[in-house]
Each structure stands twice: as structure tokens, then as C-alpha cells.
N, C-alpha and C positions, 0 to 999 in steps of 0.2 A: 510464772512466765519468764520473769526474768532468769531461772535456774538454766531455763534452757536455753536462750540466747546465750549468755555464758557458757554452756557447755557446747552448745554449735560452735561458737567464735574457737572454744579449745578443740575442738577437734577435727576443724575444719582445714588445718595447718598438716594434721597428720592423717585425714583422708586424702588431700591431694599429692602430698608424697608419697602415699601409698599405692594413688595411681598412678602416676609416674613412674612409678620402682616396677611395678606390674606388669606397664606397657611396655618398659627399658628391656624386660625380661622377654615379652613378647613379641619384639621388632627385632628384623632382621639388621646388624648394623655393619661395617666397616672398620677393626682397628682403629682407633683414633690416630694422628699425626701432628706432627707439630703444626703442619701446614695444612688446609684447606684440601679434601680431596672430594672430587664429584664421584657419585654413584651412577652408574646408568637411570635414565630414566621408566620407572613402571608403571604398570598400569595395575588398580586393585582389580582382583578376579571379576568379571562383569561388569565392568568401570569403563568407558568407552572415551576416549579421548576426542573435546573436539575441539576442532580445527579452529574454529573461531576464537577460541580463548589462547593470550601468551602462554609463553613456560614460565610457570613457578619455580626459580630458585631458590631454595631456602637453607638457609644458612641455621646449622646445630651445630652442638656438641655431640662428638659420636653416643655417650652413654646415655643420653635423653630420648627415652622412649616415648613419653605424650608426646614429644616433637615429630616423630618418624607416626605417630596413630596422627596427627594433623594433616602432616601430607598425605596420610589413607584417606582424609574428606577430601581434602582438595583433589585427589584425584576422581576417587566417586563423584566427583561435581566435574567431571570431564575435561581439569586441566592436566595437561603432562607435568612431572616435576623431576625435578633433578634436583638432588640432596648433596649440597657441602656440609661436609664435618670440619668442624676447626675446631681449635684446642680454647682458641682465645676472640669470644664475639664482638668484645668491647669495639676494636677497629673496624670489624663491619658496620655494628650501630653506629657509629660515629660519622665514617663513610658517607652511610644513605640517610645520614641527619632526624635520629630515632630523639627526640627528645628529652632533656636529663629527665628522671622520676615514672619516667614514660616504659620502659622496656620491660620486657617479656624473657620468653626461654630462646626462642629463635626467630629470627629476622626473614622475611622474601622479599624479596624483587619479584615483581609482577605488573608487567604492560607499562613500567616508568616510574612505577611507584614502589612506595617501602609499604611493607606490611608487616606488621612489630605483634606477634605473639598470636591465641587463642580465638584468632578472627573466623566466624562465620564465611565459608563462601559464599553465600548471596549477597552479603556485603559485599565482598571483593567484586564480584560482578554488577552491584550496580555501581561501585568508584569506576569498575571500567566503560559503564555505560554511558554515565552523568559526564566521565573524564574531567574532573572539575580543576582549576588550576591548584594545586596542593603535595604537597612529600607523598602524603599517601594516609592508609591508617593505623593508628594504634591502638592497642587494648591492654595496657599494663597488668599483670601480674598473670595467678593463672585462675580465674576463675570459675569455681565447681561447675559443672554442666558446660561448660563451654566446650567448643571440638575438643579433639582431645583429652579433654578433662571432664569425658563424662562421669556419673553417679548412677553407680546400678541401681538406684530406684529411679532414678530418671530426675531428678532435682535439680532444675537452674537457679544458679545464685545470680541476684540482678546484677548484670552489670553493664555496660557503655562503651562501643566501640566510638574512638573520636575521630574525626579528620584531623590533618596536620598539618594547615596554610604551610604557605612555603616562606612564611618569615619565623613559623617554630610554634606559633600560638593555633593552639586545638581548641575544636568546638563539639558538641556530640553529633553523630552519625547517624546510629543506630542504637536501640534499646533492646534489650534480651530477657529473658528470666521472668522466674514467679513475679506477678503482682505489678506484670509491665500494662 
């Protein structure tokens, strides 16, 4: 037993790279720039935008394909988005007060709040319902099964979206994954 959680913890570094590299190769992207540029906003084929949810802004790196496969959920879940690339995120997380230890591959803005990495949309939807006084939420790193960061066997790793009072200190959110 133990061989394999050892061998999960090693390769679990280079499955998620792997998907990320996969989906980089599979998103349409933009040149990168030194500055910030927006992409028009789309809609995924059959993906219906509604009215009632804000626009997702989300802030990537142009070469970051799980990032651009994130906004393919967010949009399948009926938010419009528009995609900034920048070269350098560290000043947007700092910006919209991502907290140290805290961050992800890419950052949103959504309805007033920050949303820091591999967040489930139903989540986002109900921060937007609840509207609770708070930054918004985070989910540090990137992990396996999370949007974005699916596992073609279908495999969620647990993990814990938090909320992010607006004095910096987070509490959990939501729970995800095998064995929740």
C-alpha cells in the first residue's frame, strides 16, 4: 500500500503537467505580450450564455492551456468570459489580494470577487448567491480532477475550495473529490 501512494505522490506531478501541456496544445491562444491583452469573449459550442451571471475575467499566461480548458467550464456553466494574457500574474494576484501560499495558475474577477485557480463553477455560483462579505475564492495549486485538470479515468483528488474574508484569513468553502 504504501508503494503506491508513493508512486501516486511521483507521478502525480507529471500527470498534471502532462495535462496542461495537452490542453496548451489544444486551446486556441493569442501570442503572448509583455502587457495584458483581452481576447474577444466566446461561447463553447452549445454553451448558452446567461444573462444573469457577471463576466468572468480571467487573467493567464498565454501558454497555459488548463487555464483556457477552465474557461471552457466556466463558459459551459453560462458565464461569458474574456481571457487576459499577461506575461507576468504576480501584480494581478497582488492587485485582487490572492493570499501568499494561496495561488493557482490563473486568477478571475467575477461579480467583485477574486477567484484564484481550478475552482468549480457551482462554487462561483453559489459565492455569487450567498454574496458573503469576503475577497472571494481560492483553491491553490492544481489539483488532479479539478476543472481543468481532469484525469481521463475520471479521478478526483480531495481537495478544498476556501473563502477569503477580506482581512486575508480563509476558511473552507466547498469539498470535492474521492472520499468527500
Amino acid at each position: 500500500m504504501n508503494r503506491i501512494l508513493s508512486l501516486s505522490l511521483l507521478l502525480t506531478p507529471v500527470l498534471l503537467a502532462t495535462a496542461c501541456a495537452r490542453a496548451s496544445e489544444e486551446a486556441v491562444s493569442s501570442p503572448a505580450s509583455a502587457t495584458a491583452t483581452a481576447s474577444p469573449v466566446a461561447v463553447t459550442a452549445g454553451a448558452t450564455i446567461d444573462p444573469e451571471l457577471p463576466l468572468a475575467i480571467v487573467h493567464k499566461t498565454a501558454s497555459c492551456g488548463c487555464c483556457g480548458v477552465w474557461a471552457d467550464h466556466l463558459k459551459a456553466a453560462g458565464f461569458a468570459v474574456e481571457i487576459r494574457d499577461t506575461d507576468d500574474m504576480h501584480p494581478v494576484k497582488q492587485r485582487l489580494g490572492v493570499p501568499a501560499g494561496k495561488a493557482s495558475c490563473h486568477t478571475a474577477e467575477i461579480g467583485g470577487y477574486v477567484v484564484e485557480g481550478h475552482i468549480p463553477a457551482s462554487d462561483i455560483k453559489r459565492l455569487l448567491k450567498e454574496r458573503p462579505t469576503a475577497r472571494g475564492l481560492v483553491l491553490p495549486g492544481m489539483p488532479a480532477g479539478s476543472p481543468g485538470m481532469e484525469m481521463p479515468d475520471g479521478y478526483v483528488q480531495p481537495y478544498t475550495v476556501e473563502l477569503v474574508r477580506t482581512d486575508g484569513s480563509t476558511e473552507p468553502f466547498a469539498r470535492h473529490g474521492q472520499g468527500v
